[in-house]
C-alpha positions in Angstrom: -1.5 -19.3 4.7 -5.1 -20.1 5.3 -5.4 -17.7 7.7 -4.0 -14.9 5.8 -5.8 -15.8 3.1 -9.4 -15.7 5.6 -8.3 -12.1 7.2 -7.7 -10.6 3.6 -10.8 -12.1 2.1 -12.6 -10.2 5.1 -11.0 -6.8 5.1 -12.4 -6.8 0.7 -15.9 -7.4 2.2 -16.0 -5.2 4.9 -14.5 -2.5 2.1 -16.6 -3.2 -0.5 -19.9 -3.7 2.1 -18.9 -0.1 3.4 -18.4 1.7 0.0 -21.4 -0.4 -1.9 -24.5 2.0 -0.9 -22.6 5.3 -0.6 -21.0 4.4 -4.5 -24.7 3.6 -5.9 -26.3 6.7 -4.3 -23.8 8.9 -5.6 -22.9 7.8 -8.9 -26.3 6.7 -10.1 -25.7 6.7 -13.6 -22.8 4.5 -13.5 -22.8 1.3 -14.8 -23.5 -1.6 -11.7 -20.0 -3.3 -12.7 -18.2 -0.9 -11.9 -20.2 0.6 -8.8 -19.4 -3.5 -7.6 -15.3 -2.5 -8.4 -15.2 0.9 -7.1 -16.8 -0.1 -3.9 -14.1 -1.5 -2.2 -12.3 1.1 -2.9 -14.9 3.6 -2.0 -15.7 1.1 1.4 -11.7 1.7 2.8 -12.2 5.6 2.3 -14.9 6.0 4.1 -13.6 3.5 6.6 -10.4 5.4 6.7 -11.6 9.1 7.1 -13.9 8.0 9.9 -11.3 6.3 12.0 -9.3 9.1 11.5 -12.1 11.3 12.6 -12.4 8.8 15.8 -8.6 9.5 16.5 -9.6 12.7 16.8 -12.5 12.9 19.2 -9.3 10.7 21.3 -10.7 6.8 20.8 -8.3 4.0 20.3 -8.9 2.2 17.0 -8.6 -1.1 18.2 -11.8 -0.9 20.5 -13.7 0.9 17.1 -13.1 -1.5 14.7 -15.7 -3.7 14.1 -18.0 -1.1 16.1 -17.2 1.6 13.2 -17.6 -1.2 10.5 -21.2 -2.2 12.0 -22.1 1.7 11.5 -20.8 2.4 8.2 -22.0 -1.0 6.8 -25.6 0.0 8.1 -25.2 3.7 6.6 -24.2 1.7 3.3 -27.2 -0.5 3.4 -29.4 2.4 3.9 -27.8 3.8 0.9 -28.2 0.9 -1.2 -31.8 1.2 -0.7 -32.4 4.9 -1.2 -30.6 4.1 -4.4 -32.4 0.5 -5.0 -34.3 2.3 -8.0 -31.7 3.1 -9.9 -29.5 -0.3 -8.9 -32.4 -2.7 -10.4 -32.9 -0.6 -13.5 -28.5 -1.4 -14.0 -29.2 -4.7 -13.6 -30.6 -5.9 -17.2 -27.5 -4.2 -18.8 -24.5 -5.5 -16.4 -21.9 -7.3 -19.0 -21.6 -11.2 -18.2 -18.4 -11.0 -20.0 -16.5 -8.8 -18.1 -18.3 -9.7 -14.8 -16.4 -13.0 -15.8 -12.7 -11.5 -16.3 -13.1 -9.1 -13.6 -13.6 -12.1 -10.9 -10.9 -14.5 -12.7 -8.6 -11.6 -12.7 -8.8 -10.9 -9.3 -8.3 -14.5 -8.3 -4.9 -14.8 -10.2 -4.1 -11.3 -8.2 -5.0 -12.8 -5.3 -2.7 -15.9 -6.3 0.6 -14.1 -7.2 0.6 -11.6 -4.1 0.3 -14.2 -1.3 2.5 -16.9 -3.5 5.8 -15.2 -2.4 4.5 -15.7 0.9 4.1 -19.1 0.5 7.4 -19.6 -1.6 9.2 -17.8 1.4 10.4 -18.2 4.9 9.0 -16.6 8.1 11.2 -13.5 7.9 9.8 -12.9 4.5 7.0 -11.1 5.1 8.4 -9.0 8.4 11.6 -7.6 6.9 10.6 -7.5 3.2 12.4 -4.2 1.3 12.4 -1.4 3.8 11.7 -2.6 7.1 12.1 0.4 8.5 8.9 2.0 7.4 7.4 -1.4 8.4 8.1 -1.3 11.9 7.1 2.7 12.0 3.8 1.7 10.8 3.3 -1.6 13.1 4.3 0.6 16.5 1.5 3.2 15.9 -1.1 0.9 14.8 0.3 -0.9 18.3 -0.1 2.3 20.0 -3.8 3.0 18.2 -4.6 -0.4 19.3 -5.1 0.6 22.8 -4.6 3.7 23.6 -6.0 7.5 21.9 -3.4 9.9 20.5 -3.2 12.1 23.8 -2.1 9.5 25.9 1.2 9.8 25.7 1.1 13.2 25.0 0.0 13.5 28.8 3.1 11.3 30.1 6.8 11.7 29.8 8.6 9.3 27.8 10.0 7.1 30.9 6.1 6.5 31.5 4.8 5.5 28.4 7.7 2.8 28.2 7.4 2.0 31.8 3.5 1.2 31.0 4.5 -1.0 27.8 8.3 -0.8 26.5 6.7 -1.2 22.8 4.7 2.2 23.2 7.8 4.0 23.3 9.4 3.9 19.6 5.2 5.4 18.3 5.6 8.3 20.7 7.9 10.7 18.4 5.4 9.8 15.3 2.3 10.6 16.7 1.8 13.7 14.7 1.9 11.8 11.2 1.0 9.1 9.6 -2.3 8.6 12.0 -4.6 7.3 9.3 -2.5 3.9 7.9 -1.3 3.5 11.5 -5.1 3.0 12.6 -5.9 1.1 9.3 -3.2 -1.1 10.0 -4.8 -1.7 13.8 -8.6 -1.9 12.1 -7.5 -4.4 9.5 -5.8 -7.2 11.9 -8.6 -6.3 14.6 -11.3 -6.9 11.7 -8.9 -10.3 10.4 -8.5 -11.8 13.4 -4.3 -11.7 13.6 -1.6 -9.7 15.3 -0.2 -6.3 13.9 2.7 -7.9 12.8 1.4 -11.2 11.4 -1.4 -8.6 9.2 1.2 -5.9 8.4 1.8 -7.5 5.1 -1.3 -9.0 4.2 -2.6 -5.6 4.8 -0.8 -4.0 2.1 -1.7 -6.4 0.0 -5.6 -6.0 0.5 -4.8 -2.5 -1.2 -3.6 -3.9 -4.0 -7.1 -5.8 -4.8 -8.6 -3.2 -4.4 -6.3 -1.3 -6.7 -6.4 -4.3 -9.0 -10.7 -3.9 -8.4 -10.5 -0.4 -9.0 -8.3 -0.2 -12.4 -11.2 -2.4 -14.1 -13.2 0.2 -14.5 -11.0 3.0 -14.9 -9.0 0.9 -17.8 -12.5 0.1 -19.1 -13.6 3.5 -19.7 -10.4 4.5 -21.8 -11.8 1.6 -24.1 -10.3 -1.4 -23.2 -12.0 -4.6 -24.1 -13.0 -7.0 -21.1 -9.9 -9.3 -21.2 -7.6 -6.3 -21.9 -8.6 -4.3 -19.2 -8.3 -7.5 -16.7 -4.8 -8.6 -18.2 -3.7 -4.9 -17.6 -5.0 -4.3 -14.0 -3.6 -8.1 -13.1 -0.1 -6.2 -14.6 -0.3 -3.0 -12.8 -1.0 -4.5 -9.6 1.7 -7.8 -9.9 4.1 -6.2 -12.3 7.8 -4.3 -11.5 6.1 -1.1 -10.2 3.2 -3.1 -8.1 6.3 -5.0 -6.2 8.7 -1.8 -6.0 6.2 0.5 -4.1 5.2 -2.3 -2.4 9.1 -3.2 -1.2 9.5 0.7 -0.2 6.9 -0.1 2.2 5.0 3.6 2.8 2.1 2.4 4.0 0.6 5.6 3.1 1.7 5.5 -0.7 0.1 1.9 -0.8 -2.9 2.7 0.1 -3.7 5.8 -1.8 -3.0 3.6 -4.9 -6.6 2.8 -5.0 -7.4 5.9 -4.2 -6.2 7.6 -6.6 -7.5 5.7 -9.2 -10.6 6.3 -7.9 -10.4 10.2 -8.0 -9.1 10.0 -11.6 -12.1 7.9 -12.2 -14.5 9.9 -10.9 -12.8 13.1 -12.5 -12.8 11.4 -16.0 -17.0 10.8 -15.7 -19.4 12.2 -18.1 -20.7 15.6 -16.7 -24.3 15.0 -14.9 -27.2 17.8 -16.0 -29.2 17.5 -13.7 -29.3 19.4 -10.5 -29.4 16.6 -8.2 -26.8 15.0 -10.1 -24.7 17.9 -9.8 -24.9 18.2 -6.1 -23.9 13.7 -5.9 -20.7 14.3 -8.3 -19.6 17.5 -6.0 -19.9 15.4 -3.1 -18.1 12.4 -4.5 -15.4 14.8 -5.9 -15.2 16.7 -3.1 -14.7 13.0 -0.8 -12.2 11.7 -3.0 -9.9 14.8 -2.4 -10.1 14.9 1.4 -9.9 10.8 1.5 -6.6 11.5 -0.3 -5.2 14.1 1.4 -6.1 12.4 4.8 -4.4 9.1 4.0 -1.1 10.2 2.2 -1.1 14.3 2.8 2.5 14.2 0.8 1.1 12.9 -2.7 -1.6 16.2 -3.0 0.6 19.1 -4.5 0.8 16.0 -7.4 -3.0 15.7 -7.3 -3.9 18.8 -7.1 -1.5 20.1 -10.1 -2.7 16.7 -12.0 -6.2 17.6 -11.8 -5.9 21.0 -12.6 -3.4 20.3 -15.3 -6.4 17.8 -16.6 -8.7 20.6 -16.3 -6.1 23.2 -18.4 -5.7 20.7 -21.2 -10.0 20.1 -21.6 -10.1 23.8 -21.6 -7.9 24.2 -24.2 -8.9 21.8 -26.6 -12.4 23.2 -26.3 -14.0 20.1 -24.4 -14.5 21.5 -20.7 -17.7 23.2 -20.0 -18.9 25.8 -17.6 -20.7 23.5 -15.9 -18.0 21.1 -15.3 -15.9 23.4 -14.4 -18.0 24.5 -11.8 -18.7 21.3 -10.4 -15.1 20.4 -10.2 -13.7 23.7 -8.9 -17.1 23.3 -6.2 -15.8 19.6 -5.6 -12.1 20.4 -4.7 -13.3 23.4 -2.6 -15.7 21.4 -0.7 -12.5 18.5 0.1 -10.4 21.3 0.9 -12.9 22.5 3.5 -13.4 19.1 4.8 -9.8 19.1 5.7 -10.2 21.6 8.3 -10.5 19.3 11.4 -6.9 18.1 10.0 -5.4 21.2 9.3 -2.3 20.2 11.2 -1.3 17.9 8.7 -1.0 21.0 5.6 2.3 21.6 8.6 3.3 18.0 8.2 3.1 18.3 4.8 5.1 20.9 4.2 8.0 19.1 6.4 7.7 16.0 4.9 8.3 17.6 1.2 11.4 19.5 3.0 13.0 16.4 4.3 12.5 14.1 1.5 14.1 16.6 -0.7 16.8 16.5 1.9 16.9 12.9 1.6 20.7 11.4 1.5 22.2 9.9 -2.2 22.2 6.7 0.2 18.5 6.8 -0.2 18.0 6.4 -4.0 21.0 4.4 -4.2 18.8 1.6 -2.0 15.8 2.2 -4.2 16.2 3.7 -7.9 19.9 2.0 -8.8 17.7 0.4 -11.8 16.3 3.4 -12.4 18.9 5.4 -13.3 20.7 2.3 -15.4 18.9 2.7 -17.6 16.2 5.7 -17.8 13.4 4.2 -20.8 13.3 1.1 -19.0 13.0 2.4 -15.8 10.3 4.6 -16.8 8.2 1.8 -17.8 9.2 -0.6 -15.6 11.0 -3.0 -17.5 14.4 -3.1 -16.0 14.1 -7.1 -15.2 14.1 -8.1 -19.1 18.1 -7.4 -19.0 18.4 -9.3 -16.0 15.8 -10.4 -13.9 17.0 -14.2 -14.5 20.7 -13.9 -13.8 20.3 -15.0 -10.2 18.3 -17.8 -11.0 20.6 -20.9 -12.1 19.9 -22.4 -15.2 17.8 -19.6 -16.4 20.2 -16.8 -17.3 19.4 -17.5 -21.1 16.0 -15.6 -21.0 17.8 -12.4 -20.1 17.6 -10.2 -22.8 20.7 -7.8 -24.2 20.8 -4.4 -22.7 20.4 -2.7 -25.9 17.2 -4.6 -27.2 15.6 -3.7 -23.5 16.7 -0.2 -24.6 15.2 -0.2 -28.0 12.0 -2.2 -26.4 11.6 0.5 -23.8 12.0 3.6 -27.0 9.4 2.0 -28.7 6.7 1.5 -25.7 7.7 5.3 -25.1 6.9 5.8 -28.7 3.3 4.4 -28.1 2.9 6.5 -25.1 3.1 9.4 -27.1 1.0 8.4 -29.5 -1.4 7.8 -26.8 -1.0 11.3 -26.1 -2.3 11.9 -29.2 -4.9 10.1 -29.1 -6.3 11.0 -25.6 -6.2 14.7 -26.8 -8.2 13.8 -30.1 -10.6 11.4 -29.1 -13.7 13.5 -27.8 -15.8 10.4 -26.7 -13.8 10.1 -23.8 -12.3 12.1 -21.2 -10.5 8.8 -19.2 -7.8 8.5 -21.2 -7.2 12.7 -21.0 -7.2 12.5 -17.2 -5.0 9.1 -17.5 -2.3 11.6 -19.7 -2.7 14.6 -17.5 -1.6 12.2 -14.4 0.9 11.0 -16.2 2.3 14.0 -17.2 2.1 15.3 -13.3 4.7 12.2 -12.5 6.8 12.3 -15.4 7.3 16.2 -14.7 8.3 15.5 -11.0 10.6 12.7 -12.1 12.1 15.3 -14.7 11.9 18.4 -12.3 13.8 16.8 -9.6 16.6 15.1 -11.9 17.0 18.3 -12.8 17.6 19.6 -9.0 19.9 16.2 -8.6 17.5 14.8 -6.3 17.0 11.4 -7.3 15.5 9.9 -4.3 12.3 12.5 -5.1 12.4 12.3 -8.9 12.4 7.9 -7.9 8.7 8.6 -5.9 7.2 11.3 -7.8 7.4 8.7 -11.0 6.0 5.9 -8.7 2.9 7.8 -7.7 1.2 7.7 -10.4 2.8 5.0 -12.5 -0.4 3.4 -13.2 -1.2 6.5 -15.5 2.0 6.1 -17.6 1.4 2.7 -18.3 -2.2 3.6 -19.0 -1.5 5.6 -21.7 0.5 3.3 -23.4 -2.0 0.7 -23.2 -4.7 2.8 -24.5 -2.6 3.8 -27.3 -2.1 0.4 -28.1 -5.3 -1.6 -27.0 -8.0 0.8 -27.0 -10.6 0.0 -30.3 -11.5 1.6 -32.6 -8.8 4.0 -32.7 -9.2 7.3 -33.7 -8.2 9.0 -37.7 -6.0 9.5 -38.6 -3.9 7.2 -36.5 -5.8 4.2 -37.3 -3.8 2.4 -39.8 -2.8 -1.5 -39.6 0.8 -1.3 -39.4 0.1 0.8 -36.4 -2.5 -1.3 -34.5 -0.6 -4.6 -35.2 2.8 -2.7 -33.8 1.0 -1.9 -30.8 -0.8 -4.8 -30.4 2.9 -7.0 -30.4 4.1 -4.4 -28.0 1.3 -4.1 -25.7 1.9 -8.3 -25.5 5.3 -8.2 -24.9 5.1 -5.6 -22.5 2.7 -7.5 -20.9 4.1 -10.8 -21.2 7.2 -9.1 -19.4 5.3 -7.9 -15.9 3.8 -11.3 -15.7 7.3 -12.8 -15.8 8.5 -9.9 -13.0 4.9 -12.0 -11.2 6.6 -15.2 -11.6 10.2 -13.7 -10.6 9.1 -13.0 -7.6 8.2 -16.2 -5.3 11.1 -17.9 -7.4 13.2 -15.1 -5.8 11.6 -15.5 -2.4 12.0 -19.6 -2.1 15.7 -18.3 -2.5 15.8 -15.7 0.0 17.0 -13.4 -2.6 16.5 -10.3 -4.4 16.8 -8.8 -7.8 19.9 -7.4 -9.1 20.1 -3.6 -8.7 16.9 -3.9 -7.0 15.3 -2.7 -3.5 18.3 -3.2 -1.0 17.4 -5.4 2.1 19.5 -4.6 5.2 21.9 -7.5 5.7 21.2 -8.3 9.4 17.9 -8.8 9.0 18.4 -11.9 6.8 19.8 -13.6 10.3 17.1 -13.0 12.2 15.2 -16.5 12.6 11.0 -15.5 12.7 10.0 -18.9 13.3 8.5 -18.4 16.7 6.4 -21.7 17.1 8.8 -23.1 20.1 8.9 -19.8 22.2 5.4 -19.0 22.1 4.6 -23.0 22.9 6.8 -22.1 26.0 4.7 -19.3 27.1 1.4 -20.6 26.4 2.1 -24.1 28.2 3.4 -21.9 31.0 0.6 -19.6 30.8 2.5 -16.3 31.2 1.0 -13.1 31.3 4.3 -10.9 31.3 7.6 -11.5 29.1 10.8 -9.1 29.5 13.2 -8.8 26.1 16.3 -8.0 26.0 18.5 -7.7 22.5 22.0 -6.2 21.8 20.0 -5.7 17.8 17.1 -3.4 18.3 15.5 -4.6 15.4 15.4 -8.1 17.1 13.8 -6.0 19.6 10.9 -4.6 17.9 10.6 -7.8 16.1 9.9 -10.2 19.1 7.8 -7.7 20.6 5.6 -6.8 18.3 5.3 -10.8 17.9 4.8 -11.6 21.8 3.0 -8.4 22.4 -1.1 -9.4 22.7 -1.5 -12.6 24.0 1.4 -11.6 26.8 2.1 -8.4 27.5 5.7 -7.7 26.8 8.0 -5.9 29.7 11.1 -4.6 30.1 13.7 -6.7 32.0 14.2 -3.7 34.7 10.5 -3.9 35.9 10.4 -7.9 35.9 13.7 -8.0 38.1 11.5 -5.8 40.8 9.3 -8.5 41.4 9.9 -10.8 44.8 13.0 -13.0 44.5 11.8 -15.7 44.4 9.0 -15.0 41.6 9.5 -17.3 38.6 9.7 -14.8 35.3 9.9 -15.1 31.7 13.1 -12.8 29.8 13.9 -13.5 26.0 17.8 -12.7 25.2 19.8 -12.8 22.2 21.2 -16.7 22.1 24.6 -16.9 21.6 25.7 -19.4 18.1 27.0 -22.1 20.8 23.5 -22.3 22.5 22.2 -20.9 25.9 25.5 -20.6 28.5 25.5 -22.7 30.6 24.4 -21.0 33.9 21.2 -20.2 32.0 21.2 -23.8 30.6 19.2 -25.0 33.4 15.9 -22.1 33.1 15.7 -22.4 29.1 12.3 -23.1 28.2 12.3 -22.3 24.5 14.4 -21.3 21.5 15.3 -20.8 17.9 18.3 -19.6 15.7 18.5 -16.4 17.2 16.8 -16.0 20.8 16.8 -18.0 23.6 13.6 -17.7 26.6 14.4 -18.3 29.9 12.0 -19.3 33.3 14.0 -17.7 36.3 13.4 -16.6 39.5 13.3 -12.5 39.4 16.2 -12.5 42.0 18.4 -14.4 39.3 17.3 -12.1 36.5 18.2 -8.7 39.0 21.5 -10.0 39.3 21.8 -10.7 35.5 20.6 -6.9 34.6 24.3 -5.4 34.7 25.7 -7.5 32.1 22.8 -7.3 29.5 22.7 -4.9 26.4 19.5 -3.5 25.7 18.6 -1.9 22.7 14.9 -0.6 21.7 15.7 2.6 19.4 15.3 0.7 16.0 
């Protein structure tokens, strides 16, 4: 856990190192609090469009890594002190106060998304929600680890697995999903652990910076200093933090901080000057192509979001000609910026085709709770009917179906009203861009219910789930509120609301690594495919074999081609993992290393004698290459996962 703990702590600085300078040059009239919480954000953005940019001139990211961070942390420094002016004079201001529930916040983040990990067992972490997307994302950041995109482009399929069986599953993805394949081979390279030991802990290094990110943004719809924190510590731990988290898109993950940074920068006050101009449409203009670079599927919902935010300040009279030239100059210049990419408007376009195509099996995994019961889905409260019925002893604290109904009206009620408000409060435009978002999901939930396409209505309302809740808050939180609204009755009703609601994504925090010590999950929840739960990750005796030994190659073999990808992408580093076939070429008498699948009565016994190591579910064996040749015929390989 230590370890984890180390390689996520260094990923934030390396982010928030990166994004520092370039955030204070280009936002110099924003306050120094929330330059510090946008920088992380702002750091794996830049981080992320110049990998992608080294993919493209055909590097490997494993070999850039700490090479690209030494450049862009020097480009930020010399940033920070073009901007030094500017960063001293925002010094005398900076709010103690919410400097203070900023950091406390983000250790208690930091303490409920690694305490599953700690509550669960090995396999936790490796076959959490849908594995499947895991173990797309964990062969390409293999494949970027070493070798450059063309690579196997240049080679027929039988010779990319000939050079390394685990290349051969990242071959047919090479034309998507580059950017949070590389990211994923950046952030173990710049932590110090294996692709598949990081692959979690790297998703969860974007959710402090979402948590980091949402400070601000909450902030600026009005949001007092503990408020904002409690609500950013809910958005990133609550039921919608662990459901996009248990889908497992890489992609989506990592555009959640993102995003909120776009809608940040959107919602800021209009500079005058010239100079300032020219900042804001390069920071616009960044945030779009960062966006459309790390998740290219999400941008029809920006793009309609921010123009839809755009429509709605133009027709309550509040958008200027200058901001509208600024913004409309912004997107154009992110758009053009996309033209090295241009490929991936194609991929786009697919991807939006398939998922629509997606099978009822699909939302059935993932949105049951959704559609249970629609209000509470929305909001994300489906666990107050029965996120305690699996825990013995605790049942009691469930609460009836129709009082999470009538709960789930009346926060719906508030968002409304926070509707409201957003359009009549003129001192600022957050909470406006915060209800346009939110609109932008909401429609596509709507849109494709109506098309009976519930797998896409499910992920168009997870997008931008942040915004919904948002609005709700504001509505409920915000001070002072704006006439005629502000009565009493009102503010005390949504202060109780905003508590409960509240009170009820911290408990979904708690729920989790109670659910995880069990091996468990929640009713009507993410499905997790059955055979991974018998798959036994603790890997401490096999690896003690080969390092004792000293091996350089190991050959696996599985009937389950998920155990497959699993020990391999374990092994794969510190020995380079073969395919039995090769191994068995070797002279006869050459002593090799294969890992089979090991049978429930324990090794048989003509392999008895060459075990060196096992667990639960495989079994390594020292034999002489001649003995493994003669073995070949009767073993069952799969490695199609």
């Amino acid at each position: 856990m230590r370890e984890i703990v180390l390689a996520m702590v260094a990923n934030c600085l390396v982010f928030t190192g990166v994004g520092l300078g370039p955030m204070a040059a280009l936002a110099p009239r924003v306050g120094l609090l929330a330059v510090l919480a946008m920088a992380p954000a702002v750091g794996y953005a830049l981080y992320s469009v110049a990998l992608t940019w080294w993919l493209l001139q055909e590097g490997s990211a494993g070999s850039a890594a700490w090479p690209l961070a030494g450049v862009l942390l020097a480009v930020s420094a010399a940033c920070l002190a073009l901007a030094w002016k500017s960063v001293r004079a925002r010094l005398p201001v900076v709010s103690r106060r919410r400097a203070v529930a900023g950091l406390l916040g983000l250790a208690m983040c930091l303490g409920l998304l690694i305490a599953p990990l700690a509550a669960g067992n090995k396999g936790y972490a490796v076959f959490r929600g849908n594995a499947s997307d895991s173990f797309i994302y964990m062969f390409l950041a293999r494949y970027f680890d070493e070798y450059p995109r063309s690579w196997a482009f240049e080679r027929t399929e039988e010779q990319v697995t000939a050079a390394a069986p685990m290349l051969g599953p990242a071959r047919n993805m090479l034309n998507m999903r580059w950017t949070s394949g590389a990211m994923l081979t950046a952030g173990s390279r710049l932590g110090g652990m294996g692709i598949l030991d990081f692959q979690y802990p790297f998703t969860l290094v974007s959710y402090l910076l979402f948590f980091a990110a949402l400070l601000p943004f909450l902030t600026a719809m009005g949001l007092s200093a503990p408020a904002a924190a409690l609500s950013a510590l809910a958005l990133s731990t609550g039921f919608y933090a662990q459901l996009v988290l248990d889908i497992r898109a890489f992609s989506q993950i990592n555009t959640l901080p993102l995003a909120i940074l776009l809608i940040y920068v959107l919602s800021l006050p209009t500079p005058q000057r010239r100079s300032g101009a020219l900042r804001r449409t390069a920071l616009l203009g960044f945030c779009y192509l960062t966006t459309f670079v790390n998740y290219t599927e999400i941008f029809p919902m920006i793009f309609g979001a921010a123009a839809s935010y755009l429509t709605l300040k133009a027709a309550l009279s509040r958008l200027t000609r200058r901001e509208l030239a600024i913004q409309s100059a912004g997107f154009a210049l992110g758009m053009a910026a996309t033209w090295p990419v241009r490929f991936l408007w194609e991929h786009m376009l697919a991807q939006i085709h398939f998922t629509e195509t997606a099978p009822q099996l699909w939302s059935e995994a993932y949105f049951t709770w959704l559609f249970h019961n629609v209000p509470a889905g929305i909001f994300g409260l489906p666990l107050l009917e029965n996120g305690f019925s699996r825990l013995p002893g605790w049942g009691f604290l469930d609460w009836p179906g129709w009082l999470v109904t009538v709960f789930a009206c009346l926060v719906c009620a508030f968002f409304l009203l926070g509707g409201l408000r957003a359009m009549a409060d003129r001192k600022r435009d957050a909470p406006l861009v915060a209800l346009a978002f939110a609109a932008a999901s909401l429609a596509a939930f709507a849109l494709f219910c109506y098309k009976d396409k519930p797998w896409v209505a499910g992920k168009g309302l997870s997008y931008f789930y942040p915004c919904v809740t948002a609005v709700f808050l504001y509505a409920a939180l915000a001070r002072p509120m704006a006439r005629p609204l502000a009565n009493r009755a009102v503010g005390l009703c949504g202060l109780t609301l905003a508590t409960l609601f509240l009170a009820s994504q911290f408990t979904v925090a708690g729920l989790r690594p109670a659910y995880a010590a069990k091996d468990l999950d929640y009713p009507r929840y993410v499905r997790n495919h059955g055979r991974y739960r018998t798959i036994d990750c603790e890997l401490a005796p096999i690896r003690a074999a080969l390092r004792r030994a000293k091996a350089e190659n190991v050959a696996i073999c599985s009937a389950d081609p998920w155990k497959w990808a699993f020990l391999g992408l374990a092994l794969d580093g510190p020995v380079h993992v073969d395919s039995p076939a090769r191994l068995a070429t070797l002279p006869a008498d050459t002593p090799v290393f294969v890992a089979l699948d090991r049978p429930i009565a324990g090794a048989p016994a003509e392999l008895a004698p060459f075990l060196a190591g096992e667990n639960a579910t495989f079994a390594l064996y020292r034999l002489p290459a001649g003995r493994l040749a003669a073995l070949l015929p009767s073993l069952a390989c799969e490695t199609n996962p």
